[in-house]
C-alpha positions in Angstrom: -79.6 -0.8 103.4 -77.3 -1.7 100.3 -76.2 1.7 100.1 -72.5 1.9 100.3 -72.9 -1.9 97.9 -74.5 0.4 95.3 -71.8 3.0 96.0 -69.6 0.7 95.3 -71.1 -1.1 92.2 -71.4 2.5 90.3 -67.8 3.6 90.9 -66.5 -0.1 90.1 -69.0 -0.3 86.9 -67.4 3.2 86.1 -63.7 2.3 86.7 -64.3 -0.7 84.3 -65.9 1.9 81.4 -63.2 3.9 81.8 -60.0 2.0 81.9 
């Protein structure tokens, strides 16, 4: 449960660092 929210909070968290 939460998994694909925490998924998805990583690779957003990451998109943000890296744009």
């Amino acid at each position: 449960m939460g998994f694909w929210l925490s998924v998805y909070v990583f690779r957003h968290a990451i998109y943000l660092l890296t744009s």
